[in-house]
TIRO-2110 file (N, C-alpha, C; in Angstrom, 1 decimal):
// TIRO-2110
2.6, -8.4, -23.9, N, 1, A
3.2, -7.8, -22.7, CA, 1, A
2.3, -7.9, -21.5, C, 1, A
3.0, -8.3, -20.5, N, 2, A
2.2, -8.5, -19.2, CA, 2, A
1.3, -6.9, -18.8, C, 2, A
0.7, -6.9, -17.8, N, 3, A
-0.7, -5.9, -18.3, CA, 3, A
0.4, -5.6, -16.1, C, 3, A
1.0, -6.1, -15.9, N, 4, A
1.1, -5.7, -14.6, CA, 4, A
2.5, -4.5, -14.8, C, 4, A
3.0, -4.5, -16.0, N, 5, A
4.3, -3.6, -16.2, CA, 5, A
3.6, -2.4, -16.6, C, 5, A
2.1, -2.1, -17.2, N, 6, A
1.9, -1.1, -17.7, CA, 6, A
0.7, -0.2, -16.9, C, 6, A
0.7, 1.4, -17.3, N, 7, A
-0.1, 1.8, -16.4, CA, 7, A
-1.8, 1.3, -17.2, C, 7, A
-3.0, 1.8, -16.4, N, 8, A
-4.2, 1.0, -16.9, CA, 8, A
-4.8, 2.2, -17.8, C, 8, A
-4.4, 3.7, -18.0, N, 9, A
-4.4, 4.5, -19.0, CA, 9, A
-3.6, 4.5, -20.1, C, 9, A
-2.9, 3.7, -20.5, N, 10, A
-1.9, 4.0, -21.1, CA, 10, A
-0.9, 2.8, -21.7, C, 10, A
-0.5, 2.8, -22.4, N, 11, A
1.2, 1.8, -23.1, CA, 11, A
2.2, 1.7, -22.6, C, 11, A
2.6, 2.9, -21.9, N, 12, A
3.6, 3.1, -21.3, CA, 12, A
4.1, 2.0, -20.4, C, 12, A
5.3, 1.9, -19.9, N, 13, A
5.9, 1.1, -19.0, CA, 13, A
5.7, 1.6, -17.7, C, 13, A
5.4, 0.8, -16.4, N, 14, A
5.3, 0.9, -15.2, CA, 14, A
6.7, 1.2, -15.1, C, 14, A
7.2, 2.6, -14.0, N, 15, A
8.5, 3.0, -13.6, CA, 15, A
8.4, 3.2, -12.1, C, 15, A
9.3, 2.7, -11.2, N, 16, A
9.3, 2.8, -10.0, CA, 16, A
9.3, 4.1, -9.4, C, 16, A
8.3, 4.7, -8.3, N, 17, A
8.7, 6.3, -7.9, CA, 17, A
10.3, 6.5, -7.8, C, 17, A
10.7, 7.7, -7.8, N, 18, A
12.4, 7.7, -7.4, CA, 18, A
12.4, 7.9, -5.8, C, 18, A
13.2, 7.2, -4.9, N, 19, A
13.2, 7.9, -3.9, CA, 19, A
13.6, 8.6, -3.5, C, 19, A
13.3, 9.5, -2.1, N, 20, A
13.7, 10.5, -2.0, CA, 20, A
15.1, 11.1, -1.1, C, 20, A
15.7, 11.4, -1.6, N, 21, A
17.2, 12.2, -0.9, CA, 21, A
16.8, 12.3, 0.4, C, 21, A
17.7, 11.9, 1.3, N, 22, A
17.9, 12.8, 2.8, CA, 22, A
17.8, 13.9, 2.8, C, 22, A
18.1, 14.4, 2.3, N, 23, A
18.6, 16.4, 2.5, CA, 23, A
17.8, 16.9, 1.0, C, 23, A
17.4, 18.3, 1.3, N, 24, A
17.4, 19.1, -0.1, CA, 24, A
17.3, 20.5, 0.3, C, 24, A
17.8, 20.5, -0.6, N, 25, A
18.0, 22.5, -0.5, CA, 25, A
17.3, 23.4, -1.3, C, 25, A
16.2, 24.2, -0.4, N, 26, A
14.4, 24.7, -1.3, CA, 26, A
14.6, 26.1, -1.3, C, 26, A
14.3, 27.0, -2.2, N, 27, A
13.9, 28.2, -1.5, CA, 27, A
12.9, 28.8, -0.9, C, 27, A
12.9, 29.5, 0.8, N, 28, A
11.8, 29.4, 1.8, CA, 28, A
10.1, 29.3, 1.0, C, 28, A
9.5, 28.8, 1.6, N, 29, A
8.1, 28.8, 1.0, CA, 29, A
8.1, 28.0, 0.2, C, 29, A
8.8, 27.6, -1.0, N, 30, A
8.6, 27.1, -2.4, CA, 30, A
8.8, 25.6, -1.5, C, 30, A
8.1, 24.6, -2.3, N, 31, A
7.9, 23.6, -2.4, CA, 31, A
8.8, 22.7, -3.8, C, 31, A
9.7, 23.5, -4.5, N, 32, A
10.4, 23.1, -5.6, CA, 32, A
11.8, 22.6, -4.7, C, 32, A
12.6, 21.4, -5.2, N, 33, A
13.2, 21.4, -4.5, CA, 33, A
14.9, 21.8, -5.8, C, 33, A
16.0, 22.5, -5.1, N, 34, A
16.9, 23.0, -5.8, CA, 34, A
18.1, 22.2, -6.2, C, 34, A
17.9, 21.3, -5.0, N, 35, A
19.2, 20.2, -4.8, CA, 35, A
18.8, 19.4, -4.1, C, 35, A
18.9, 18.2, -4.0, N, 36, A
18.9, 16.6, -3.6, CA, 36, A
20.5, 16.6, -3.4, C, 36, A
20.4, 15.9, -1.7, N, 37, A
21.6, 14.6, -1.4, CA, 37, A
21.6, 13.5, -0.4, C, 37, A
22.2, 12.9, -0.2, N, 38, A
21.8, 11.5, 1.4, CA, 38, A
23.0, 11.9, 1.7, C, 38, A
24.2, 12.7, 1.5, N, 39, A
25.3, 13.2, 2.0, CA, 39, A
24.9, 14.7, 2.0, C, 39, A
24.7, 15.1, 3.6, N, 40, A
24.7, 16.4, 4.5, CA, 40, A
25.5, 17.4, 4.1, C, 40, A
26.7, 16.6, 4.1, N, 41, A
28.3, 17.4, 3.7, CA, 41, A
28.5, 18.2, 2.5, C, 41, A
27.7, 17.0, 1.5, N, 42, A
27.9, 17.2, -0.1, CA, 42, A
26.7, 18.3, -0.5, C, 42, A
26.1, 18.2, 0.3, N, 43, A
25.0, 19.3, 0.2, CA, 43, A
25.4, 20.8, 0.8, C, 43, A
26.0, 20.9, 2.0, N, 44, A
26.5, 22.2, 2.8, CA, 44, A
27.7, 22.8, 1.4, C, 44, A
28.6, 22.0, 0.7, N, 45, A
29.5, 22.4, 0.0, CA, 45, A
28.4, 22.8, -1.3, C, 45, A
27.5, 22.3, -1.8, N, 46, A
27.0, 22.7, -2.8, CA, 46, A
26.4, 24.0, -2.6, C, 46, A
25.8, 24.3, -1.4, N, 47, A
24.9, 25.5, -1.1, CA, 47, A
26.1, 26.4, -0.8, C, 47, A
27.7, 26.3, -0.1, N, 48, A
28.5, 27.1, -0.1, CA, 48, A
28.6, 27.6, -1.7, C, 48, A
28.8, 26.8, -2.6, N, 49, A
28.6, 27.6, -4.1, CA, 49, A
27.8, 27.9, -4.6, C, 49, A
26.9, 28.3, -3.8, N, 50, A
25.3, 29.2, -4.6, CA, 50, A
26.0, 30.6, -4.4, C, 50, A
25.0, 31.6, -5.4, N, 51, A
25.3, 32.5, -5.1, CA, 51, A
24.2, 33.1, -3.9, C, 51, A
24.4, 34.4, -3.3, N, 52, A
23.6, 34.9, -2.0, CA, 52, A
22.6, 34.5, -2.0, C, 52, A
21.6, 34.3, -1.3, N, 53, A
20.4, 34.5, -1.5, CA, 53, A
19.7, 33.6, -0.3, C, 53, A
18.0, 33.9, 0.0, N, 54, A
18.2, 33.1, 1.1, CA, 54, A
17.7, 31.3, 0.3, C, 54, A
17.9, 30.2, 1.3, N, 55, A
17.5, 28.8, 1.2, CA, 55, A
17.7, 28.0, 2.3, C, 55, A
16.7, 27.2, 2.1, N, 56, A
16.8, 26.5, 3.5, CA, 56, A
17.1, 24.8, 3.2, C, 56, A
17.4, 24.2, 4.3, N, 57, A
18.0, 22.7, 4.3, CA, 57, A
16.9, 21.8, 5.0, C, 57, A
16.0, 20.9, 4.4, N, 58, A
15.2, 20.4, 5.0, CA, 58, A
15.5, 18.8, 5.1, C, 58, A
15.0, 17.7, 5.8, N, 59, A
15.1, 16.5, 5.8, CA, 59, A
14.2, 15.7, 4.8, C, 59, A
14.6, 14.5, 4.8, N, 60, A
13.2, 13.8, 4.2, CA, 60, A
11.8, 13.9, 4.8, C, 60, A
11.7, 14.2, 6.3, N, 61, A
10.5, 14.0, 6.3, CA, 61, A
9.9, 15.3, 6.3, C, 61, A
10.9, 16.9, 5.6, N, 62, A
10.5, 17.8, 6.1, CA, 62, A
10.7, 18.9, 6.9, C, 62, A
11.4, 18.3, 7.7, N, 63, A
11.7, 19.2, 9.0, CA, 63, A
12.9, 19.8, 8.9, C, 63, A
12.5, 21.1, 8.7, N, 64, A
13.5, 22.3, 8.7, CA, 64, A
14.5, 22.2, 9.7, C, 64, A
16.2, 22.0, 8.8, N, 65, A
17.9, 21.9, 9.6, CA, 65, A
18.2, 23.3, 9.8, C, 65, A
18.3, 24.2, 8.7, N, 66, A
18.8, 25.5, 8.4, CA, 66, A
18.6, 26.5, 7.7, C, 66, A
19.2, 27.4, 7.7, N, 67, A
18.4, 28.6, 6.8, CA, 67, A
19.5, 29.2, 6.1, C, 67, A
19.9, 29.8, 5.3, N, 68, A
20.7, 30.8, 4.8, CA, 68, A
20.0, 32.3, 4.4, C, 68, A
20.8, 32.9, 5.0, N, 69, A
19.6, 34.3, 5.1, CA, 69, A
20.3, 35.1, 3.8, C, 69, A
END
C-alpha cells in the first residue's frame, strides 16, 4: 500500500477533513456545533423545531447572524 494514503502513526487510511457547512446552529458560548447546513432556510426551519431555549446562528467563518433568546 502506497505510504501517501496512510497516516505516519498509524495503518489507517488517509481521510479527507469534512468541510464545513455555511450555517450552524451552537448553543451561546459552546463551541459544539448542534446543526450544520449551506441552506440558511433549512436551517431557520430546523431551529423553528427546537424546543425553547436560547441558540445562536453563526457563519463559516464565525460571525454571529442571530440569536434565539
Amino acid at each position: 500500500m502506497s505510504r501517501a494514503f496512510t497516516k505516519e502513526d498509524g495503518s489507517t487510511r488517509w481521510e479527507p477533513p469534512v468541510p464545513l457547512a455555511a450555517y450552524a446552529a451552537r448553543m451561546p458560548g459552546e463551541a459544539e456545533t448542534l446543526h450544520e447546513s449551506d441552506d440558511l432556510l433549512e436551517l431557520l426551519h430546523w431551529l423553528q423545531r427546537q424546543p425553547s431555549g436560547p441558540l445562536e446562528i453563526r457563519d463559516r467563518a464565525g460571525v454571529l447572524l442571530g440569536v434565539r433568546q
